[in-house]
N, C-alpha and C positions, 0 to 999 in steps of 0.2 A: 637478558632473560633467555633460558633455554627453551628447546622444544622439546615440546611434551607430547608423547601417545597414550590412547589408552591401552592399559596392558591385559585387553579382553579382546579386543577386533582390530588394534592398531592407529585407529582415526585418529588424525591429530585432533589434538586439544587445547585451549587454550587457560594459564594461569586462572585465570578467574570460575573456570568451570565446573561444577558441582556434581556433573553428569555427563556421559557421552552424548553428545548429537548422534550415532550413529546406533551404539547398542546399549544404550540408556543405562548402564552399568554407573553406579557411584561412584565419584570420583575426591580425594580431597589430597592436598599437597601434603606433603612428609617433611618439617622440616630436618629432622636426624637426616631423611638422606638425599634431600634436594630435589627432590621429584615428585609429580603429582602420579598418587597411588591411586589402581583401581580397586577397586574393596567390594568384600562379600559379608554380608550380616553372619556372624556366627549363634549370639546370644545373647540376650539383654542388650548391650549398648557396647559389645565387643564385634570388633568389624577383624578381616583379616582382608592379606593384599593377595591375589588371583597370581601371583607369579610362584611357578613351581617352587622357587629357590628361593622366597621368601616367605611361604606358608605358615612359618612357624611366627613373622612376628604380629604383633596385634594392636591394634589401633582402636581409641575411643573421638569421635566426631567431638570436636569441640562445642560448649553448651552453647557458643553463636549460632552456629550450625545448626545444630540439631533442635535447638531450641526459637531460636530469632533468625535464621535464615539470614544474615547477616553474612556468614565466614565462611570458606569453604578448606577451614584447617582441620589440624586431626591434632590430636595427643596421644603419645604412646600409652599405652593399657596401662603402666607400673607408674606413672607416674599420677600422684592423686590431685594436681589442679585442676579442673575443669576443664579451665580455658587452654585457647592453643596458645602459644609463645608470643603471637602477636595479640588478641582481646585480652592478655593477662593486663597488659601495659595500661591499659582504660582503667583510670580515674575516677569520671566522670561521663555517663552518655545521655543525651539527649533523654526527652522527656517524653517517652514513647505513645504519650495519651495523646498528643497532638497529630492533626490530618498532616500527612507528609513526610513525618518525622522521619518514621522508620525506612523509606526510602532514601531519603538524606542523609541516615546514619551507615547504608550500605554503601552509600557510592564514598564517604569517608572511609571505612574498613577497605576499600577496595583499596584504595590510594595509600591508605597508612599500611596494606600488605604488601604491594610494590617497596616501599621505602624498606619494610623489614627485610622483605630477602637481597635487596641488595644490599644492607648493612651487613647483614649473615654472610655473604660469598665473598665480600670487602674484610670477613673477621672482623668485622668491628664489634665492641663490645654491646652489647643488647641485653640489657636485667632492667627488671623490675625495682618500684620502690619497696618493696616488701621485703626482696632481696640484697635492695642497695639502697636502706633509706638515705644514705647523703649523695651520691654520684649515681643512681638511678635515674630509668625514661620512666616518663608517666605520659598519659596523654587527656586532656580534658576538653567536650566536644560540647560548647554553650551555643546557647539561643540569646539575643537579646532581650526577647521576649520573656523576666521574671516570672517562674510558673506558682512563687507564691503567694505575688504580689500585683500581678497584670501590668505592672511597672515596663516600662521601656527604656533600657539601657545599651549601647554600642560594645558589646565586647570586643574586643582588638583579638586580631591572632597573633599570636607571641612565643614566646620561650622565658622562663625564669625558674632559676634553681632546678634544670632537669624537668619540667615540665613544659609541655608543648601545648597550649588552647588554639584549638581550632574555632570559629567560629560558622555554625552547621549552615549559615545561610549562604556560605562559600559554595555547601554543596548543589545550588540552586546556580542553573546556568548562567537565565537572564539576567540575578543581582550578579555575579561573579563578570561578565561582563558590560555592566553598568559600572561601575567598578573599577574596571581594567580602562575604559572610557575615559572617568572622570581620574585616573591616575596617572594617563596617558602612557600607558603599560603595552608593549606588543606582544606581550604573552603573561597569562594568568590562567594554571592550573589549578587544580586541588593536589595533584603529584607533587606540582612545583612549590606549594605550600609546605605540606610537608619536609620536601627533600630542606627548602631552606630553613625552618626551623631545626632542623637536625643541625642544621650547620653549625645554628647558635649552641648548640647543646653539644657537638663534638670539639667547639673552641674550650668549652670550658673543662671538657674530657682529657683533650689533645694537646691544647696548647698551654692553657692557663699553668702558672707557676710551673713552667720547662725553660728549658735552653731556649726551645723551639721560637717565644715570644721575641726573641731578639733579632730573628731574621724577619716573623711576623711584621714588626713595625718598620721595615725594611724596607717591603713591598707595600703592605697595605696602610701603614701610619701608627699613631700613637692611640691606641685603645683606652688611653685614660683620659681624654679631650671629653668632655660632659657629654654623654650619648644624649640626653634628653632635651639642649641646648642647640646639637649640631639635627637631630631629626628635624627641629622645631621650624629651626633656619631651611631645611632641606623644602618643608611642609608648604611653607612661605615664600622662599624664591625660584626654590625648583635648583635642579641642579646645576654645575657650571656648562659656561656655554661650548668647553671643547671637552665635558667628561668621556666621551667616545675614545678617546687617545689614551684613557689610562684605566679605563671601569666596564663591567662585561653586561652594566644597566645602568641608567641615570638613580637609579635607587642604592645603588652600589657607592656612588656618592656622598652619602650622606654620613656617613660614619663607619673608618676601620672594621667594625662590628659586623654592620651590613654589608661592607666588600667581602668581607671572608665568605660570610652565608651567600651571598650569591654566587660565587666562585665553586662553594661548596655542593650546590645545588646544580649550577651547571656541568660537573664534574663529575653527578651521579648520572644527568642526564645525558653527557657525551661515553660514559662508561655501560650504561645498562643500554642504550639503542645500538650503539658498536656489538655490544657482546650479542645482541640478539641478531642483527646483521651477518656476525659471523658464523653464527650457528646456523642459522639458516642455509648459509650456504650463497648469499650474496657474492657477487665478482659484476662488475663494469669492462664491458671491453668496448668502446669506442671503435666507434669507424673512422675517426681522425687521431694522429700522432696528439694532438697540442690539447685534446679532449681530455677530462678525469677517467685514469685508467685506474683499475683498484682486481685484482686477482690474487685475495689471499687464500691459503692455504686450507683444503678440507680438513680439517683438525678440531678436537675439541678444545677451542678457545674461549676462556672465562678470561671475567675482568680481570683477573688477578696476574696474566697471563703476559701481560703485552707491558715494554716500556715505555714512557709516555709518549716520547718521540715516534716509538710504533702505534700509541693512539691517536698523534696527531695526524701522521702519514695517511692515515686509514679515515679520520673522522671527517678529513675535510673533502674528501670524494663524495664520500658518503651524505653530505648535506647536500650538494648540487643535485644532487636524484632526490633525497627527501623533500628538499625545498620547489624541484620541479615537476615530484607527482600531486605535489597538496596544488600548487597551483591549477593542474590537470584538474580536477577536483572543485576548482573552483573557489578553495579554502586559502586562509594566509599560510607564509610560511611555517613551515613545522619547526625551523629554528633560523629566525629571525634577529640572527646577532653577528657581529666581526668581532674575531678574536684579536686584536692587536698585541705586538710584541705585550704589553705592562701586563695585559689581562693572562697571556701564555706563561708567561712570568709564576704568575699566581695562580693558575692551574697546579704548572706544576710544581709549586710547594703544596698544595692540597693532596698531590697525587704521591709525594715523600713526605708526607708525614702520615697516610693512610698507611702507605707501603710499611715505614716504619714500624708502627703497630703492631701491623699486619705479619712482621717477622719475627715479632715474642713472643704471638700465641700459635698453637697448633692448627694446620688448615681441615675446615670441614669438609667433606665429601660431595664430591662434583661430580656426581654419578650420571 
């Protein structure tokens, strides 16, 4: 993630912010140019950005925004969807007449916009079904709770055919770790929901009928073994008793499938905390030789930037301070895994075949 100012008084700002803390000036992210804009009401529902040198372009607040306080994206003025690039992709949303709802459907948009921008700065491909009814993202955000029947049913969160269902009671903290308890899980986001469903939905972008599957079942196995057979087994026995040695989660276990999307997901999440690390302007210098030293370079470093070998050099510094302020804290670790050679292994095919991609489209602006 990069850092952000406002471009009125300077204050830092953070991603999620709709407004300055300091000079209360409107704020909403630009995706055209990777940056959250500070904006002035011109007319009707046209905003412009407060930087000399961009005056002339013009911005409409997304109907989340402006409407459901949900989003804090913009749409450029010429362009007639409503929605921004990321609420396009919704489905489905929750049932807004319900106490709670609309709270629940915001801390989902928060999560599902983290996932978008870093698909965007990765070049990954990101349309809509409207745009891509067979290989499009869709996103649909259920309740178990039947709102036409008061029926009670368990919706699963998943992926199938390019659609990703969330299930909103994820966005509740105490079920998500109820949960994470009885799954015996050491980490259960709503980020991490997302990022791994992406995962399932870029195997079948990325991999499905390429070359690529042949090195796939190499490392992770043979993805035609009955997924709903080997989950069933996984549900039932749990996983094997040394998965540590070759899988980056005991869930990762359970089917080819599931090793990719985990690996996938961890792969967003050692790339977007790295990148924001180094923006910041992070360096480690130890007062012992044999301590994690880490002093990289004042630069604009994006994900896109670094070889893997250079994210590994850098990520695993970088977790002995994360995992030792969250304990300061009082909190479990912030990443609570060992990478073993198998799991590095399958990082970095995740991280060549993104690259890959990543080299037949044109790169967006990292402004």
């Amino acid at each position: 993630m990069k850092v952000f100012h406002c471009g009125r008084c300077d204050q830092l700002v953070f991603f999620e912010n709709s407004a300055c803390t300091s000079c209360g000036r409107t704020l909403a992210y630009l995706p055209d140019r990777n940056e959250m804009g500070t904006l002035e009401l011109v007319e009707g529902d046209q905003w412009r950005l407060l930087a000399p040198q961009t005056r002339a372009l013009t911005y409409r607040l997304c109907l989340n925004y402006s409407r459901e306080n949900v989003c804090n994206w913009s749409v450029a003025s010429d362009d007639p969807n409503p929605y921004c690039l990321s609420c396009r992709l919704n489905r489905v949303i929750p049932n807004l007449s319900r106490p709670g709802t609309r709270e629940a459907w915001a801390r989902l948009e928060t999560a599902k916009r983290r996932l978008i921008y870093s698909l965007l700065c990765l070049a990954l491909p990101v349309s809509g079904k409207v745009d891509e009814p067979q290989h499009g993202l869709a996103f649909d955000f259920l309740a178990d709770l039947d709102p036409g029947t008061s029926e009670v049913t368990f919706i699963p969160t998943g992926h199938l055919n390019g659609v990703i269902t969330i299930n909103i009671a994820e966005a509740d903290d105490a079920v998500r770790e109820a949960r994470r308890l009885q799954m015996h899980e050491p980490y259960r986001t709503l980020l991490g929901h997302f990022r791994h469903e992406a995962g399932h939905y870029f195997w079948e972008r990325l991999i499905r009928g390429t070359v690529r599957v042949y090195v796939f079942r190499q490392l992770f196995g043979d993805e035609r073994q009955d997924y709903g057979q080997r989950l069933h087994r996984h549900h039932q026995q749990g996983a094997p008793a040394d998965w540590e040695r070759s899988f980056i989660s005991a869930y990762a276990s359970a089917h080819p499938w599931e090793d990719w999307a985990e690996s996938w997901a961890h792969y967003l999440h050692i790339t977007d905390t790295l990148e924001t690390a180094l923006l910041c302007g992070l360096s480690l210098q130890p007062r012992r030789s044999n301590e994690p030293e880490w002093k990289p370079e004042i630069a604009d470093v994006g994900q896109r930037d670094l070889s893997f070998d250079q994210i590994l050099e850098r990520w695993f510094p970088l977790t002995y301070v994360l995992n030792n302020l969250t304990r300061g804290m009082g909190l479990q670790d912030a990443y609570p895994f060992v990478l073993p050679p198998p799991v590095l292994n399958k990082l970095r095919f995740v991280h060549e075949v993104i690259r890959g991609w990543e080299s037949s489209v044109p790169h967006r602006r990292n402004e």
